[in-house]
N, CA, C and O of each residue as an XYZ file, in Angstrom:
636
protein
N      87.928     79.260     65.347
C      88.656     79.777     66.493
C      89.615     78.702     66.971
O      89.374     77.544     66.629
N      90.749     78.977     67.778
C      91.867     78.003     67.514
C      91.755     77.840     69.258
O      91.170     78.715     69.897
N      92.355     76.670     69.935
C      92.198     76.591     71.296
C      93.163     77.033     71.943
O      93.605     76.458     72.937
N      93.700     78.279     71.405
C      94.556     78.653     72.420
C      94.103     80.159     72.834
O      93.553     81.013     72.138
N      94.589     80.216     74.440
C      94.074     81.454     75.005
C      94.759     82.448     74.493
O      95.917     82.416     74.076
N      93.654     83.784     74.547
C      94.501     84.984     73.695
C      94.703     85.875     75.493
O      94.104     86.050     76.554
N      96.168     86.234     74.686
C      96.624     86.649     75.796
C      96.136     88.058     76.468
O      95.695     88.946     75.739
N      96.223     88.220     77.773
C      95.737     89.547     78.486
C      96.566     90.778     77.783
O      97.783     90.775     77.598
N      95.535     91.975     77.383
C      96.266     92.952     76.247
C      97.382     93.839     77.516
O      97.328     94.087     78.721
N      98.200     94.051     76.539
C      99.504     94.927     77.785
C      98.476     96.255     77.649
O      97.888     96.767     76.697
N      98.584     96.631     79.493
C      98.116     97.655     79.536
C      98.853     99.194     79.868
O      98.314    100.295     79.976
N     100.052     98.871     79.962
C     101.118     99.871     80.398
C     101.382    100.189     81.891
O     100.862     99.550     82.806
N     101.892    100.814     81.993
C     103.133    100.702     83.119
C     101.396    100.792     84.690
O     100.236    101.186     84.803
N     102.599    100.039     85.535
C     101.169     99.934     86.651
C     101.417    101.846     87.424
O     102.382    102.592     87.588
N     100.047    101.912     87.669
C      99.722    103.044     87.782
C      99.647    103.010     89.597
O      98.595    102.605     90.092
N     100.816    103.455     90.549
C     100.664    102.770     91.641
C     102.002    103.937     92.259
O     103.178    104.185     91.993
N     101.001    104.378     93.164
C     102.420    105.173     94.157
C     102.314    105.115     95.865
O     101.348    105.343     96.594
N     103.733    104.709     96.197
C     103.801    104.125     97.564
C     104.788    105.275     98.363
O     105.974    105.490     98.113
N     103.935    105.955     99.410
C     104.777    106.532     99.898
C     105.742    106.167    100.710
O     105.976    104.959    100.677
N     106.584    106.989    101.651
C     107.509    106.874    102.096
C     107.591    105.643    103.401
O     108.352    104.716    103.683
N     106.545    106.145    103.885
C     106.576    105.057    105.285
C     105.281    103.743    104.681
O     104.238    103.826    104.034
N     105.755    103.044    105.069
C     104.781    101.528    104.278
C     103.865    101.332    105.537
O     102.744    100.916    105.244
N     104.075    101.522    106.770
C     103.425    101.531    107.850
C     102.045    102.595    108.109
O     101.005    102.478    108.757
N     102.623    103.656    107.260
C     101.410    104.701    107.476
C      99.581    103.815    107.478
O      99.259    102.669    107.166
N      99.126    104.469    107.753
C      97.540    103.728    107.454
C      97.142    103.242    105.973
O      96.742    102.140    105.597
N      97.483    104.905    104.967
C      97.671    104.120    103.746
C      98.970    104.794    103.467
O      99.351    105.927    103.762
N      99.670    103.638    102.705
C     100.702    103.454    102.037
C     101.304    104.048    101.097
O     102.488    104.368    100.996
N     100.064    104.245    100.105
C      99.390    104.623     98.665
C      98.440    104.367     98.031
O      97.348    104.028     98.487
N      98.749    104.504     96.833
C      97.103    104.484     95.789
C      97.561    104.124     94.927
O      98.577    104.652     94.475
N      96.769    102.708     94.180
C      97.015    102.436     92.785
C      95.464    102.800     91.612
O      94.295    102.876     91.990
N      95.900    102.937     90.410
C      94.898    102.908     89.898
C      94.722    102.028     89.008
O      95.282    102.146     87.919
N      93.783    100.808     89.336
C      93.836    100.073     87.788
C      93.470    100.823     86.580
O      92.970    101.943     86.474
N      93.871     99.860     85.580
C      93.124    100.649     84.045
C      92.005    100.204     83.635
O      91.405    100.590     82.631
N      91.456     98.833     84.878
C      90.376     98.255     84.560
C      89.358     97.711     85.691
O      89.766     97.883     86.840
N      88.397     97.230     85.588
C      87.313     97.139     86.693
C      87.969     95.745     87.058
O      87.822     95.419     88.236
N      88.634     94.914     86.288
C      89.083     93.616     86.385
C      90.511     93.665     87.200
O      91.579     93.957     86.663
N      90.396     93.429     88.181
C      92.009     94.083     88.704
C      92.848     92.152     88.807
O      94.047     91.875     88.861
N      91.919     91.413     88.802
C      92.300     90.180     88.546
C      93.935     89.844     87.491
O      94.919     89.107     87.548
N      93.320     91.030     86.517
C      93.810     90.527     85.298
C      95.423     91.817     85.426
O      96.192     91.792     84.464
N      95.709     92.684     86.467
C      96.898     93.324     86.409
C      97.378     93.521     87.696
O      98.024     94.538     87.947
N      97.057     92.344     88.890
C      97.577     91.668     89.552
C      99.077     91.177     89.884
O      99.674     91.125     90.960
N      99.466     90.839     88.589
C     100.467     90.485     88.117
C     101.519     91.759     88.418
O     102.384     91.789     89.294
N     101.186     92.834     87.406
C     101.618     93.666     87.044
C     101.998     94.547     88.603
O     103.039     95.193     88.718
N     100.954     94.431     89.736
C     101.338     95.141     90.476
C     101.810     94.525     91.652
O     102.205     95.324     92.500
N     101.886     93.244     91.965
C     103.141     92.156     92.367
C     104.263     92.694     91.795
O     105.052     92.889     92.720
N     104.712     93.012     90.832
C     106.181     93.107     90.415
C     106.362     94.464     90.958
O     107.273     94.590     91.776
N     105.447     95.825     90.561
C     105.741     96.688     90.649
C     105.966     97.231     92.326
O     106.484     98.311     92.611
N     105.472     96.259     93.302
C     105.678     96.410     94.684
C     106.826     95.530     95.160
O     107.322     96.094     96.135
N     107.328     94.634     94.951
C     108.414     93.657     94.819
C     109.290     94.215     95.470
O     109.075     94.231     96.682
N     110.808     94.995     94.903
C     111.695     95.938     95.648
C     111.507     96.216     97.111
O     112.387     96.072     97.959
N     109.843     96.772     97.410
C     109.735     97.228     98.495
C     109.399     96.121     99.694
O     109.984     96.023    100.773
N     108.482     95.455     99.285
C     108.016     94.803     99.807
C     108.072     93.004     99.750
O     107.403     92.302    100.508
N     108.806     92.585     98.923
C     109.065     91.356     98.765
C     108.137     90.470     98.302
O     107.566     91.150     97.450
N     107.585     89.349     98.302
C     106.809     88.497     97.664
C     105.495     88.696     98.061
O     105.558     88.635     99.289
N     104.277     88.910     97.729
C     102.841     89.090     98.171
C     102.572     87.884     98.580
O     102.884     86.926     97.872
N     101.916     87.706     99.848
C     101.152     86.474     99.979
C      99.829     86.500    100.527
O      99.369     85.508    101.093
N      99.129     87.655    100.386
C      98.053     87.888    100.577
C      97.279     89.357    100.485
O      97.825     90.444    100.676
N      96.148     89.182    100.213
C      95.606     90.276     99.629
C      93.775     90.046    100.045
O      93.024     89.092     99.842
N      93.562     91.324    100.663
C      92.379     91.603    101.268
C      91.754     92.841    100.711
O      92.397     93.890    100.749
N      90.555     92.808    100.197
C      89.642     94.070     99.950
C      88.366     93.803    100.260
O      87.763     92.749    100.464
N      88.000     95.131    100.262
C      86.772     95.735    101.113
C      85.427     95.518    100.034
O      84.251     95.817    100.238
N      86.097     94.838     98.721
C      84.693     95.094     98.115
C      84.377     94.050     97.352
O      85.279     93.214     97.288
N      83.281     93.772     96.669
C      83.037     92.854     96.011
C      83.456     92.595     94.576
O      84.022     91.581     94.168
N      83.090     93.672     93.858
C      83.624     93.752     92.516
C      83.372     95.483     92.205
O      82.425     96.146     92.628
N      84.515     95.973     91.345
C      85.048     97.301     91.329
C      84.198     97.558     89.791
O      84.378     98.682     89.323
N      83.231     96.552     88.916
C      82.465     96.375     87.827
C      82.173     97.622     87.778
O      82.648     98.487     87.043
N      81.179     97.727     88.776
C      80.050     99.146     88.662
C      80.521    100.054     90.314
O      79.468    100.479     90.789
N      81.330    100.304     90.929
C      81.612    101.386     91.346
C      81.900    102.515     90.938
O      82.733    102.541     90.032
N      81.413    103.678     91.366
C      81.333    104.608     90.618
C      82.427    105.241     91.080
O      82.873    104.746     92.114
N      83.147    106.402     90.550
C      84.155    107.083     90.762
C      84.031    107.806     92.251
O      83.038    108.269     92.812
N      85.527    107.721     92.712
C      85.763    108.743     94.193
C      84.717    110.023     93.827
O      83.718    110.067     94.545
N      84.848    111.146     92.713
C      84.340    112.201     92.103
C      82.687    112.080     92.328
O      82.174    113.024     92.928
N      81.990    111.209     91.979
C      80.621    110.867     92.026
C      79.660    111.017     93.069
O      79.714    110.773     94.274
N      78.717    111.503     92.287
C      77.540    112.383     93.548
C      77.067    110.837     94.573
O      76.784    110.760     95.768
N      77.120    110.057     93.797
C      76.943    108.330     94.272
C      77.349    107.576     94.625
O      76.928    106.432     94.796
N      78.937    108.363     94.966
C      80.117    107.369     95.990
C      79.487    106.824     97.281
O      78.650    107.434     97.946
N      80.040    105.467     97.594
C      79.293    105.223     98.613
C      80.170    105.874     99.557
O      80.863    106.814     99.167
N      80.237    105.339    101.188
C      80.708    106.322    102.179
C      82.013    105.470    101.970
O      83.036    106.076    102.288
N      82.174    104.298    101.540
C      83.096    103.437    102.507
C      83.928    103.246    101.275
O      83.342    102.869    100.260
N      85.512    103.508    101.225
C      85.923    103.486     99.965
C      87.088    102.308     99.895
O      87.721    101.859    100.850
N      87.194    101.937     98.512
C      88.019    101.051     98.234
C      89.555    100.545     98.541
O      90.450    100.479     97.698
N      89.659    100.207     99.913
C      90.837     99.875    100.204
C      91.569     98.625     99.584
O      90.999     98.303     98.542
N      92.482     97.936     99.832
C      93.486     96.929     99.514
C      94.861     96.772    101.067
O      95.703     97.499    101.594
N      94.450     95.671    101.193
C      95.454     95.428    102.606
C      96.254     94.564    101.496
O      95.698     93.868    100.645
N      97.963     94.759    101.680
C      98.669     93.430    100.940
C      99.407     93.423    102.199
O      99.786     94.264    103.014
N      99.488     91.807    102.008
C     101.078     91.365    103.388
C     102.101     90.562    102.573
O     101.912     89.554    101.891
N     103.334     91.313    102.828
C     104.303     90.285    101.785
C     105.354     90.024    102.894
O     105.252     90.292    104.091
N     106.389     89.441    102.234
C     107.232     88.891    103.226
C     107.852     89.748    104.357
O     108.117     89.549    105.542
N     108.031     91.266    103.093
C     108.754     92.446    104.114
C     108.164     92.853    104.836
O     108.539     92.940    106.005
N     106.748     93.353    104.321
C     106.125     94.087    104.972
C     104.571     94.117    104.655
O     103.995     93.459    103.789
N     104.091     94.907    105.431
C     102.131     94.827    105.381
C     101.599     96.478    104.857
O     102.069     97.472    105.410
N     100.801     96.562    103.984
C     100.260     97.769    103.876
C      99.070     97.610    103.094
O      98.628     96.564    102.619
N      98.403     99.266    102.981
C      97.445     99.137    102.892
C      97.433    100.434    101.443
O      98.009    101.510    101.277
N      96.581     99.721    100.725
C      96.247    100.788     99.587
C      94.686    101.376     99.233
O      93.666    100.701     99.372
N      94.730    103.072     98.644
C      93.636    102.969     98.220
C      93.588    102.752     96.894
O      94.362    103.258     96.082
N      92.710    102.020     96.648
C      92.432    101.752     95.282
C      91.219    102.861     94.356
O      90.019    102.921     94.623
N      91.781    103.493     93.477
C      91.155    104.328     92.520
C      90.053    103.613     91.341
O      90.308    103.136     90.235
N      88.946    103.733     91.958
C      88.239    102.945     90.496
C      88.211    103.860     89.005
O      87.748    104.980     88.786
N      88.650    103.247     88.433
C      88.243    103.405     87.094
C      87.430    104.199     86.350
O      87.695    104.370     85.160
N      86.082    104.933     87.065
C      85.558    106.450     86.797
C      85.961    107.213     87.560
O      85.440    108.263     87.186
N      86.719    107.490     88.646
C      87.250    108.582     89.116
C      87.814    109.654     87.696
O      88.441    109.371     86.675
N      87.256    110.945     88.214
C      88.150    111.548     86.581
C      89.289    111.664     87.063
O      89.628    111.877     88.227
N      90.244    111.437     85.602
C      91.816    111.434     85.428
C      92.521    112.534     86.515
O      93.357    112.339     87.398
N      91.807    113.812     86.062
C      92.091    114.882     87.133
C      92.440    114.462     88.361
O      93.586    114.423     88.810
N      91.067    114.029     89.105
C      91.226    113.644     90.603
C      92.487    112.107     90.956
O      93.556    112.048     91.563
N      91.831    111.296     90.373
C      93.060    109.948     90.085
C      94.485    110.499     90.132
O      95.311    110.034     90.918
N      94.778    111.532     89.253
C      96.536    111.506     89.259
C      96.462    112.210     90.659
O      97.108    111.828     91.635
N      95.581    113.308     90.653
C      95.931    114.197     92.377
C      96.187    113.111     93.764
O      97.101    113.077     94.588
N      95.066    112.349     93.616
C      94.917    111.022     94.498
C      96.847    110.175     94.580
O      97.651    109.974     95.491
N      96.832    109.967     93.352
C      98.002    109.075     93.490
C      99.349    110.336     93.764
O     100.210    109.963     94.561
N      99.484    111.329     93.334
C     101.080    112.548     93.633
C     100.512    112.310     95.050
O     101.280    111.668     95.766
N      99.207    112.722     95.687
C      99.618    113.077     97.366
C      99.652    112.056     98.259
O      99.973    112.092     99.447
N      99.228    110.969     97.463
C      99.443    109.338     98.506
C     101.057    108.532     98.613
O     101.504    107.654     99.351
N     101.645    109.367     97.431
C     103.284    109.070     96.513
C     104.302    109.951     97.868
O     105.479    109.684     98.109
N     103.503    110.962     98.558
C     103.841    112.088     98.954
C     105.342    112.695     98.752
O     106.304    112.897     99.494
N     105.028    112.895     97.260
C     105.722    113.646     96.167
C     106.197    115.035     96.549
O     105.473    115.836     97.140
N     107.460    115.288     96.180
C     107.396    116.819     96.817
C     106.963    117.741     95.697
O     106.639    118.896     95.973
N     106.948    117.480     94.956
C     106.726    117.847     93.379
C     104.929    118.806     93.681
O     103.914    118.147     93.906
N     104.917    119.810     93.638
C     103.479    120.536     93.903
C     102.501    121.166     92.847
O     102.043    122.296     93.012
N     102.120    120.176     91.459
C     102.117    120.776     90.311
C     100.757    121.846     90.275
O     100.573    122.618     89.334
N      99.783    121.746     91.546
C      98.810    122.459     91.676
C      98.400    123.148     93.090
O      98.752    122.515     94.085
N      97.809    124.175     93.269
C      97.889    124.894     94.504
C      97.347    123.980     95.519
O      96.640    123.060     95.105
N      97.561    124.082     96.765
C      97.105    123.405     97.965
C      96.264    124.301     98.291
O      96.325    124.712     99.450
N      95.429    124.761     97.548
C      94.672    125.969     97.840
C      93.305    125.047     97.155
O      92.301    124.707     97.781
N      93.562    124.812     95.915
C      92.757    124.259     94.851
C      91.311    123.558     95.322
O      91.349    123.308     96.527
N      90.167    123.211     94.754
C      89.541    122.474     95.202
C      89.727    121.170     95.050
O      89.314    120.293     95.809
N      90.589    120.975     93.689
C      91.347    119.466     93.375
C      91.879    118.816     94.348
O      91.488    117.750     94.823
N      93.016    119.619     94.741
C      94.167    119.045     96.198
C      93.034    118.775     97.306
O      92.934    117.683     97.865
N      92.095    119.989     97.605
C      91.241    119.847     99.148
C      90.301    118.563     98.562
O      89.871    118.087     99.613
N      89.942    118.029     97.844
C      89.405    116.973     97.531
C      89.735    115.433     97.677
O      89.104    114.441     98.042
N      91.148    115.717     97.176
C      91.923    114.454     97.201
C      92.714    114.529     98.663
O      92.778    113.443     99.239
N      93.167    115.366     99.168
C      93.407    115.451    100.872
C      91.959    114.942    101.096
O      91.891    113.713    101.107
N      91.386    115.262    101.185
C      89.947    114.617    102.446
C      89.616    113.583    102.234
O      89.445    112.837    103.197
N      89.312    112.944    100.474
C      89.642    111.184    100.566
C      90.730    110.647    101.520
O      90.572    109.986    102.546
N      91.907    111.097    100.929
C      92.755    110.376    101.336
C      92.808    110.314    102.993
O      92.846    109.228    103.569
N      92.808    111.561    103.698
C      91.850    111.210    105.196
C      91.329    110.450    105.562
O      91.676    109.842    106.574
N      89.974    110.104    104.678
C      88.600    109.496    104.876
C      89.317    108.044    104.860
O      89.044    107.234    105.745
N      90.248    107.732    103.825
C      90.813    106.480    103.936
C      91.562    106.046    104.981
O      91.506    104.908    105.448
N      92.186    106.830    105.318
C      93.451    106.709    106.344
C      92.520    106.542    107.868
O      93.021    106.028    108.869
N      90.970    107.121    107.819
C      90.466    107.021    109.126
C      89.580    105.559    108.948
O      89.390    104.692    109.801
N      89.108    105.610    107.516
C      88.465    103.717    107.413
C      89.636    102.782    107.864
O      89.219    101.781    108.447
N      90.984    102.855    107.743
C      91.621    101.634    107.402
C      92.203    101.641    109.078
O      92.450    100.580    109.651
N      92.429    103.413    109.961
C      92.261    102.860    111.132
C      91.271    101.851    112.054
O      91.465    100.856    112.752
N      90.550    102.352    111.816
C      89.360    101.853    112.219
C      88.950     99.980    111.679
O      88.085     99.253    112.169
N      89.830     99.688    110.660
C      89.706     98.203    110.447
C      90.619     97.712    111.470
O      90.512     96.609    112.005
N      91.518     98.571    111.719
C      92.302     97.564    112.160
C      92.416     97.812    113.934
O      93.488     97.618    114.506
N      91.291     98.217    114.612
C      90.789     97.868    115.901
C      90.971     96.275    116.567
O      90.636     95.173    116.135
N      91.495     96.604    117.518
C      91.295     94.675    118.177
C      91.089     95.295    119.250
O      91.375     96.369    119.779
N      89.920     93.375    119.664
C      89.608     93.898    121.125
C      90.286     93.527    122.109
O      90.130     92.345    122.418
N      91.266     94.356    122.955
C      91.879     93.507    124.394
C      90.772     93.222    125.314
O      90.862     92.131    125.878
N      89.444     94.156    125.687
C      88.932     93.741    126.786
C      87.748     93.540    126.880
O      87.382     94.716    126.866
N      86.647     92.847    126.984
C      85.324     93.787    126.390
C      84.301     95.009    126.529
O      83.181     95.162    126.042
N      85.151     95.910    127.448
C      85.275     97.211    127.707
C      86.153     97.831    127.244
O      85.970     99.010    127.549
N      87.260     97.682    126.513
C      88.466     98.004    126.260
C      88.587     97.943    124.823
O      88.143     96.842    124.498
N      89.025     98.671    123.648
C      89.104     98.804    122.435
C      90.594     99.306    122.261
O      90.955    100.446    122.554
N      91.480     98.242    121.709
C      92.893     99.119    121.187
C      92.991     99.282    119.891
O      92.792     98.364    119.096
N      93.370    100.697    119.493
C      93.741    100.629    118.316
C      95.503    100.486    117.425
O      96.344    101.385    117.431
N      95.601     99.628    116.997
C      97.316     99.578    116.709
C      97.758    101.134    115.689
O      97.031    101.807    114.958
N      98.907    101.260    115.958
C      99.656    102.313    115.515
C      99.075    101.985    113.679
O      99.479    102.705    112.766
């Protein structure tokens, strides 16, 4: 074996959609292609860049995305995988799609977080009502992180 590192395999285009307002609670949804998000990091620094300018920090809710089980899963826990980034432009917040979510739900997740006008399945569906109520469930976790206290009777929550 020779001492040089073998390089991280290209995994294709980053899988990541940011809607319109960057301020919203969430932003969007990326999906890695891997439990290792270490390793396409990279990949989604560049792909937020344009919008948001240089990353200089990055906050999540979890320990390691190894063995989380999919959004889809009878065994999801309650509390789901966010991503706060702050870059020079601006601050937002993502949900992050683990890696067993099925493909199905994952792309639905990422068109209605993209908020795509594009409607390739009924809003009727149980798919769409699925991925609407995550994406809720997220948008009401990531309010709720971002509580400060003005008083100690007093709880504000920022826009």
């Amino acid at each position: 074996m020779s001492g040089r590192s073998v390089p991280s395999p290209i995994l294709g285009p980053t899988r990541l959609r940011l809607g319109a307002d960057l301020s919203a609670p969430i932003a969007g949804a990326w999906l890695p292609y891997t439990s290792q998000i270490s390793d396409e990091l990279a990949a989604l620094q560049a792909a937020v860049y344009g919008r948001v300018g240089q990353i200089t920090s990055i906050d999540v809710n979890w320990r390691s995305l190894a063995h989380y089980p999919g959004l889809d899963s009878e065994n999801a826990p309650d509390e789901l995988p966010l991503m706060s980034i702050t870059a020079d432009l601006a601050s937002m917040a993502l949900l992050v799609i683990p890696t067993r979510t099925s493909s199905a739900l994952a792309a639905e997740l990422l068109r209605q977080s993209g908020a795509s006008s594009f409607v390739p399945i009924s809003e009727h569906s149980h798919l769409y009502k699925r991925a609407r109520r995550i994406l809720v469930r997220a948008a009401r976790q990531q309010l709720s992180n971002r509580r400060i206290v003005c008083a100690p009777d007093q709880e504000l929550s920022l826009p």
